[in-house]
C-alpha positions in Angstrom: 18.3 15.8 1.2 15.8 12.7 0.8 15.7 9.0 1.8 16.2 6.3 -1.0 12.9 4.0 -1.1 14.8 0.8 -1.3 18.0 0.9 1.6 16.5 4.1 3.8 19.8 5.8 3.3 20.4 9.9 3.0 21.0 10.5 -1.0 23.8 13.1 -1.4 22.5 15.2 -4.3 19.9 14.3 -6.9 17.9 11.3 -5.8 17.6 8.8 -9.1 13.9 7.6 -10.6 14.2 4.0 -11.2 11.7 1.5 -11.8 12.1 -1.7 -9.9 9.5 -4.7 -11.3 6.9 -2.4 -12.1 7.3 0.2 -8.5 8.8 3.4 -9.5 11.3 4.6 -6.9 13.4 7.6 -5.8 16.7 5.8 -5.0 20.7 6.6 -4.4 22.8 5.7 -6.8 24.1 2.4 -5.7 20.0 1.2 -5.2 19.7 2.6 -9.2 21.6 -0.9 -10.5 18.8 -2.8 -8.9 16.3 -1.0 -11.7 15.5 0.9 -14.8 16.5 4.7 -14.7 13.5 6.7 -16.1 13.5 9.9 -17.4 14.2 12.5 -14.9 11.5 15.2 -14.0 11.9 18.9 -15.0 14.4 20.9 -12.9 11.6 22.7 -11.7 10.2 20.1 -9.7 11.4 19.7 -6.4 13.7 17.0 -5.5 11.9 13.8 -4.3 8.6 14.8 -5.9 7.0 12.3 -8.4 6.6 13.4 -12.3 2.9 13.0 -13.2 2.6 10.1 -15.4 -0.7 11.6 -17.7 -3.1 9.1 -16.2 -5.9 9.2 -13.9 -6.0 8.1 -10.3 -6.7 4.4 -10.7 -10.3 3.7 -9.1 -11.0 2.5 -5.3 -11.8 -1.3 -6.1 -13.5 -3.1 -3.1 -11.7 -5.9 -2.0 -12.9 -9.7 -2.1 -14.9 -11.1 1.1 -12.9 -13.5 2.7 -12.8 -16.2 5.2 -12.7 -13.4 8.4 -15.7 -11.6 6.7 -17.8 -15.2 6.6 -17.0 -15.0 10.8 -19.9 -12.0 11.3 -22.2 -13.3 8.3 -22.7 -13.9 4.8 -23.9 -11.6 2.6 -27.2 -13.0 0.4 -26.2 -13.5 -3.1 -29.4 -11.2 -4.2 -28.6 -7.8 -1.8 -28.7 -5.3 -4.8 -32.3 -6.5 -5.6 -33.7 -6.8 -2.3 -32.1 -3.6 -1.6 -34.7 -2.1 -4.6 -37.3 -3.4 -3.8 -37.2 -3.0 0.2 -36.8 1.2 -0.9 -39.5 1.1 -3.7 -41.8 -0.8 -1.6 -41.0 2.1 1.1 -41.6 5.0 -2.0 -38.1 5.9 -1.1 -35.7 7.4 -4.2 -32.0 6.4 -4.5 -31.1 10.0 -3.2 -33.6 9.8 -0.1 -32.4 6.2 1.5 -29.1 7.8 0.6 -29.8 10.4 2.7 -31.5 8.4 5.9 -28.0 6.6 5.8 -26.1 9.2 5.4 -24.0 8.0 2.5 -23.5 9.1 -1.3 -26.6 8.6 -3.7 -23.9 7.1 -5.5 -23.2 4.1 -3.8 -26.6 3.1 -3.8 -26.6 3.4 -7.3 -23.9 1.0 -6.8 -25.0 -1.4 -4.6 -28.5 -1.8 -6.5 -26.4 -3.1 -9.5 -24.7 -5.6 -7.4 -21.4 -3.7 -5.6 -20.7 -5.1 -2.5 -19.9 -2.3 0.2 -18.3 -2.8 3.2 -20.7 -4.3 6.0 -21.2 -1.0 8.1 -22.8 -0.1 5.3 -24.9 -2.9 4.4 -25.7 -2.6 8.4 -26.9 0.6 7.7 -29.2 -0.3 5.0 -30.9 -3.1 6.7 -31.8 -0.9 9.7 -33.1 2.1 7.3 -35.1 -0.7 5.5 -35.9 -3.2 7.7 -34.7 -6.2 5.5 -31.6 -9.0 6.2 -28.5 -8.8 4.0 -26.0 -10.3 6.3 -26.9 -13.8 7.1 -25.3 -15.3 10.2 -23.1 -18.4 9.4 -23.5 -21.4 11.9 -21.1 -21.3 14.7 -22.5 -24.1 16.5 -20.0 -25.0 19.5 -20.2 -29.0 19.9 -19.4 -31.2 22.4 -17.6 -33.9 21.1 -16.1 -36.9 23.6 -16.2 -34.2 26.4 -13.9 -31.3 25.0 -15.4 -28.6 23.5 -15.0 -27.7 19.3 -15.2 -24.5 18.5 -16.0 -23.8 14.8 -12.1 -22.9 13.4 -11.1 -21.2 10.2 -11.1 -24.6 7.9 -15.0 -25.3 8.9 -15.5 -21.8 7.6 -13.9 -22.7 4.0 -16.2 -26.2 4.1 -19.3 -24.0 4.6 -18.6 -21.6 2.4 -18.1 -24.2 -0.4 -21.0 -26.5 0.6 -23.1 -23.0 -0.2 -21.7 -22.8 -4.0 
């Protein structure tokens, strides 16, 4: 027996392959009104496995920095080319900074043409090169009138747009 994807409940038989707004789903029979019945798999495929649909794994795309990423720095809007030049000017290849970080020649590759890694990386590479890629944002804590201000998440936004 398997679970329908939409309600949780135990589906007596054949589960049912619907698709619901663009999710495809293994559902019961009263959760297959809500979609589209596809075309079921082969009767060689176990129940509750998915048909493959032909295409390729989509691709990992890196997600967006956002407003909690500007709280432990800003990355500088040129880090691919400083990246280059900090490893030519240490007569480093791709493959051998790749290898003193211990990550995939790759994603420097990558990040030489302008893909933003996640900042453990970029860490990493300004250790191994000695350069800054990750500028601090100003988290100044005022006094104002006696209370203390702390920077919140709207002065963020401002700083971030006065830098554009």
């Amino acid at each position: 027996m398997s679970e329908c994807e939409v309600c949780g409940c135990q589906v007596k038989g054949e589960p049912i392959l619907v698709q619901i707004g663009g999710a495809k789903m293994w559902v019961c029979p009263k959760c297959a009104k809500l979609g589209t019945e596809i075309k079921r798999p082969p009767r060689s495929a176990p129940p509750g496995a998915r048909p493959a649909t032909g295409k390729p794994a989509p691709q990992q795309r890196r997600r967006p920095r956002d407003v909690f990423d500007l709280m432990q720095g800003e990355v500088v809007d040129n880090f691919g080319e400083l990246v280059r030049e900090a490893r030519m000017k240490k007569g480093w290849s791709q493959k051998e900074l790749a290898l003193d970080i211990k990550e995939k020649e790759n994603l420097i590759k990558k990040i030489e043409t302008g893909f933003l890694p996640e900042d453990d990386v970029l860490k990493k590479i300004e250790k191994s090169l000695e350069i800054t890629l990750i500028e601090s944002v100003d988290t100044d804590i005022r006094k104002v009138k006696g209370s203390v201000m702390k920077t919140t998440l709207g002065d963020v936004i401002t700083i971030k747009k006065s830098k554009k």
